[in-house]
Every structure is written in C-alpha cells, then in structure tokens.
N, C-alpha and C positions, 0 to 999 in steps of 0.2 A: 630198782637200784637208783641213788642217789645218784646227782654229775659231779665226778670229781676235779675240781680245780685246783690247780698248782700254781702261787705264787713266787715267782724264784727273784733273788735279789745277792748282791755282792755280798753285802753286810758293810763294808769300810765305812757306812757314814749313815747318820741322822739328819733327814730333813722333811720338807712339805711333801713331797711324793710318797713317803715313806710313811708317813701322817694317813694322808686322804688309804693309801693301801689297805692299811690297817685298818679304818675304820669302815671300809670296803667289806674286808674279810669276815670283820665282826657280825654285820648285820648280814651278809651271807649264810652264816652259819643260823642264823636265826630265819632264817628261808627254806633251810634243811639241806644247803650245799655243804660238801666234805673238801673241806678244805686243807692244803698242805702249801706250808711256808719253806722256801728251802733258802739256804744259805752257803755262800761258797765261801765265805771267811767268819772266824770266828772272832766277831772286832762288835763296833760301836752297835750294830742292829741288835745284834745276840743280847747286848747289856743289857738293849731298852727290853727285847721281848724278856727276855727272863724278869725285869722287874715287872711286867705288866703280866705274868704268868701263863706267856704264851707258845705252846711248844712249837719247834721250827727243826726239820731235819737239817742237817750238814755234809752238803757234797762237793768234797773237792776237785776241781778238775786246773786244766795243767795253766793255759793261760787265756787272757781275754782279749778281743782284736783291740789295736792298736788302732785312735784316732788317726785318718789320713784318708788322702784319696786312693790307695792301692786297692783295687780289686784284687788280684792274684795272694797279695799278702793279707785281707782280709781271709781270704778262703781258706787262707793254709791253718789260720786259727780257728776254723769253722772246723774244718776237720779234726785237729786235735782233740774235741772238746767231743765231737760228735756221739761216738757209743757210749762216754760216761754217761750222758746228757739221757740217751738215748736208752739205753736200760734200765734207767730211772723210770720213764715213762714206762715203758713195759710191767716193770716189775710193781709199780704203785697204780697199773689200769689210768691213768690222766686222761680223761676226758675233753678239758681244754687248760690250755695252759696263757695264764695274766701276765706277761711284762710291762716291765712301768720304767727299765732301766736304757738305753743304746744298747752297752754291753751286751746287757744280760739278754734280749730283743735278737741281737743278731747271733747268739749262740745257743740261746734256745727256738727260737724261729728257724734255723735252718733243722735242728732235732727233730724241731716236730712235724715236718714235712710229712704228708703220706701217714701220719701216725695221731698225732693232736691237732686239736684246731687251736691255734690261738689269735688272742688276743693285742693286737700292739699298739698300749697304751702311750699315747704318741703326747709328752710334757712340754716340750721347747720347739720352741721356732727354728726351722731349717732354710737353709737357700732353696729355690723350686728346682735346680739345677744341682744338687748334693746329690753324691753316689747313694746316700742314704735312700734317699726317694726308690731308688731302684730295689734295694731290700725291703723295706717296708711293701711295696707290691707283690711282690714275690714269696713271702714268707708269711703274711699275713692272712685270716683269713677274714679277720673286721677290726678295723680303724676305731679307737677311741681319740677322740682332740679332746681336750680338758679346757678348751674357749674357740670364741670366733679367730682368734689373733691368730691361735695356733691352725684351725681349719683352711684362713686362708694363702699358711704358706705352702701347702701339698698340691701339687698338680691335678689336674682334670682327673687321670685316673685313680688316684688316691681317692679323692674328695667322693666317689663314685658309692663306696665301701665304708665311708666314715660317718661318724655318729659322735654330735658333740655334746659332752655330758664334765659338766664342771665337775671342782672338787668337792668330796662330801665334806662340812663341814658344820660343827656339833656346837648348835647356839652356847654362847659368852653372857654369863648377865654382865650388868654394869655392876663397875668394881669401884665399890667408896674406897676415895683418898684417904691414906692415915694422916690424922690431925697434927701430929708433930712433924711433916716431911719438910726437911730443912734444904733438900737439891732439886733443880730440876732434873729430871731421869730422861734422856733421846735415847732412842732405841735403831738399832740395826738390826735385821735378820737376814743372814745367810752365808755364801761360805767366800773365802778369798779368793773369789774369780773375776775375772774382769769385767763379765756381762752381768756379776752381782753388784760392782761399783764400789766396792768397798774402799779403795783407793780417793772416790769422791767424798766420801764419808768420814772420812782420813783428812783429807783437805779441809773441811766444815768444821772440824773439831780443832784445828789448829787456829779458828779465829776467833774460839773463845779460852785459848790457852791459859789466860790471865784471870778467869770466872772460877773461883774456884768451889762456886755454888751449882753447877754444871756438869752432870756427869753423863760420858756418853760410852754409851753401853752397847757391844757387838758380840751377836750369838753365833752362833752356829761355824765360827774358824776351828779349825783341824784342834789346835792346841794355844794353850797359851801365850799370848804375845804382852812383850812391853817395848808399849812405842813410848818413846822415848819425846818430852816436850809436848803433850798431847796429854790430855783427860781422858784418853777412851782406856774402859775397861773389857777385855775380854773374856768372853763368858761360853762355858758348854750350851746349846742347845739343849733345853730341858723341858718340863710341863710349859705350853703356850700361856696358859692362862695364871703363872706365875711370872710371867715375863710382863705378859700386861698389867697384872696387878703394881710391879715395881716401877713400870715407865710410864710418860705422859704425854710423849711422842713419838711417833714409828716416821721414820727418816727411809724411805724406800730410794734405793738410788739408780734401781738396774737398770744397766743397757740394753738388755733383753730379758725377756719373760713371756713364759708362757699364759700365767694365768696372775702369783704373786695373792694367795692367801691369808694372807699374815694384815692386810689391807682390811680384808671383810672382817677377821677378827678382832684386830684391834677398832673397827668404826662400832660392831657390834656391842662395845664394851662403852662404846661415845670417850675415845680416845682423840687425841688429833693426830693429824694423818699430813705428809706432806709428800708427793710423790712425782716420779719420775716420767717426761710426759712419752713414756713408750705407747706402744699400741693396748697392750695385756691393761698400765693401769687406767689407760682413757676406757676402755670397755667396761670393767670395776666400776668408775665412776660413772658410768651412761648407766649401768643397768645396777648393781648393788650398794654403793655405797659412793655417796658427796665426799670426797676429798678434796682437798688442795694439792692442782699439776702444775709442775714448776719446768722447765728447760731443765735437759740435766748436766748443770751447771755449778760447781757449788758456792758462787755468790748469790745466786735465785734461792737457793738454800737457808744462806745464812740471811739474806735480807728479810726471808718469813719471818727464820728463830729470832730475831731481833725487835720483832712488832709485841708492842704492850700485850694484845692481846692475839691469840691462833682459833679460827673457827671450829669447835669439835664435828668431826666425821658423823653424818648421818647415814642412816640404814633405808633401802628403797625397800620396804615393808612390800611392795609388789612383787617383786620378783627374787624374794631372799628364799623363798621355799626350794625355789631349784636348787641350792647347792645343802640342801639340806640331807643326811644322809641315808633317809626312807627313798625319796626322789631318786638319790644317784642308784641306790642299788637297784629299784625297779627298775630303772633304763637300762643296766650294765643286765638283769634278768633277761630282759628281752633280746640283747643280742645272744650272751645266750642259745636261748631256745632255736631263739632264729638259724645258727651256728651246727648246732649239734643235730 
C-alpha cells in the first residue's frame, strides 16, 4: 500500500508557501505517494488549483485559533475543530499529514495526535520564548525549517527533530527585454503586512512621484488598491515567471522572512535585486544568489534606484541544486520513511 499524505491549507490566499507546496506535492506523486489537498474555504487557492487542474477536497470546520498568547483560548478552538478534523483522517486512512500553515498546524496537529504523524512545516521566524514553540513540540512528530534563519529561531528541543530543507524552486531561464519598453518596471512581492514592508515600499515610490517613466508594481495584496499621489500599481499574484518577465527590479523590503524566494527567482532570470538586510536575505546571498543588501530603510532604497546603473543578481551555481525540487522532495522522502 501506498503512504497517504494529506496536505491541508485555508485556501483565503496565494503565496510562496503555497508555491513550494504545490510543487512538493507534484513531484510526490511522481514517487508514487497518494496525495490529498484539502481546503477549508473555497476562495483564492481553489481558483489557482482548479486553473492548474488540481483536485483538492473541501472541508469545512467551525473556526481557527486566534493569534495571541491564550493557551486556554487556543485549546477551546482545538477542540471545536477536533472530530471534523479527525474523521477525515479515519475515513481517508492519512498516513502523515504536511502543514505549511500556523493555523492549519495547530488544528490539524492537535487531530492527528495518536492517529497521524505529521509534519510541521515551520515557514517564519518565531520568538525562542512564543507559546508557539510549546505546540510545535508537542504535536509534531518532525520539524521542517525552510532555511538556517528559520532553524535558528527554535529552541534546543525543537532543533533536536528538525530538518532544514529550502524551498523547491523550478529553474527560471533568462527573460529577454522587449525592445520597445518605454518604463522602468520595480517590482514588490507579497502581502500587506508589516513584516512584508510594504509600507516601505510605499515610501520609495513616493520619491519618484514626478517619473512618470517609473512604474512600481505590487503583487500579491488581498485586492485592489489606489494609492493616491504615488505610481504603484497593484496587481493579483499570478504566474512568477510573468511577473519577472514585466519587471526589472525586485524591491524586497521585509522585516522578517523566513526564507524570501522570489530573490533566487528573479537573480535566476539575471534580474536586479535590491534587498532587505534581514537574516533570511543575507543567507540568500551567502549561499544562492549576489544581491544588493541595503538597511531597511527607504532612503538606502531610493539612493540604489537612482544610480545610472544597478548590478544584476548573480546565481551561486554551487549551491542552487538544493533548492531545486528533485532535491527537496528526496529530503522531505526521507523523513518520511524515517516517520512512519
């Protein structure tokens, strides 16, 4: 009998976790694992799998813990979810079960207690002192970090269990410029959160309000905005490799990041690249890809976009096969075996 794995996710949103998943899942199935994608709303993931022709079940349950440090009020949402959660497993035999989400991690981790083994695919950087730490040991039965950044914010016994395996990510040729491009294209990816910096990004673009050769272009926000005295355009998160095709710089501004993808793709394309000097993109640049780290600041920003000319992002040809998605999925095999 095959192992059956179960990847569960909200659905409310398209991003890089949601990316690397998929292309997880993909070449799993080409391993000969039986895989099941489930979704708890029928919103932005549903569009992407149905246009990408990917079947996904749909199980609703009641609600999802609320960020915060309540333990007692975490639990009370643990149990609400518990036998939906819980029957599912039974009735579809899950073998191990992949979280990639907080949420979806502390509500299927507590389910699969005693029942499945899973997986907790651990994306962002936590405090070593978050209640989170205390779930992640407890419900977990092997640790994925998705980089060193992420590895080194889990305590002794976390780190004890974990296994750090970047994002899979499906090489980029280099994209010729169309000969008539009359704009510069900057580019943002990701969503309107603080630790994405899109507010610094916001700042950047109002110093070139007056450029009206200058367009700056931001994916992956919930819905359409018009900011008002500002050039930026906002845009759905779509195909990557149409995003890089239209821009000619990736403006990375986050405060925090786990790993920050979007770097290795656009350097892979010999894009330029200007980023934010966290830990996630200084690692990027030590080990995959020369960028330019800047203070994240957005005059260090704007004094690069103002230079004649910006160095294009190179590829460390050494070490680009790890994140390559033959490599993630043997490692992600092996725990695994190891596991079950």
């Amino acid at each position: 009998m095959s192992t059956k794995v179960c990847f569960p996710f909200i659905g409310d949103s398209l991003g890089g976790s949601h990316i690397s998943s998929i292309t997880l899942i993909n070449t799993l199935k080409s391993y000969g694992y039986e895989v099941k994608i489930v979704l708890h709303e029928k919103n932005t993931l549903a569009k992407f799998l149905k246009k990408k022709k990917i079947k996904y079940d749909l199980l609703k349950i009641k609600k999802f813990p609320n960020k915060g440090p309540y333990f007692l009020k975490i639990l009370y949402f643990l149990f609400m979810n518990f036998f939906t959660i819980r029957k599912f497993l039974d009735e579809n035999k899950i073998n191990i079960v992949h979280g990639n989400d907080l949420k979806v991690n502390l509500c299927w981790g507590f389910s699969s207690l005693k029942k499945s083994k899973f997986i907790w695919h651990q994306r962002n950087v936590i405090k070593k002192k978050s209640l989170i730490q205390f779930f992640i040991l407890v419900f977990s039965s092997h640790i994925i970090a998705i980089s060193e950044t992420v590895f080194n914010c889990l305590n002794k016994l976390l780190k004890r269990k974990t296994t750090i395996i970047y994002n899979p990510i499906r090489k980029i040729k280099i994209l010729k410029k169309p000969n008539n491009k009359k704009f510069l294209n900057i580019a943002f990816i990701g969503k309107r959160k603080y630790e994405k910096g899109f507010d610094i990004f916001l700042r950047i673009s109002e110093n070139f309000k007056k450029n009206n050769k200058i367009n700056f272009n931001a994916y992956g926000l919930e819905k359409k905005i018009l900011f008002k005295k500002t050039n930026i355009i906002t845009n759905k998160f779509t195909n990557i490799k149409s995003i890089i095709k239209k821009n000619d710089i990736l403006v990375a501004t986050s405060r925090r990041e786990g790993f920050g993808r979007s770097l290795i793709e656009f350097a892979m394309a010999k894009k330029k690249i200007i980023a934010s000097n966290i830990a996630a993109h200084k690692e990027i640049n030590k080990k995959f890809a020369k960028v330019i780290i800047v203070q994240n600041k957005p005059q260090n920003f704007v004094k690069i976009l103002k230079r004649k000319e910006i160095s294009f992002a190179l590829v460390k040809k050494m070490n680009i096969d790890k994140v390559s998605p033959n490599y993630h999925t043997k490692k992600v095999i092996k725990i695994y075996k190891r596991i079950c």
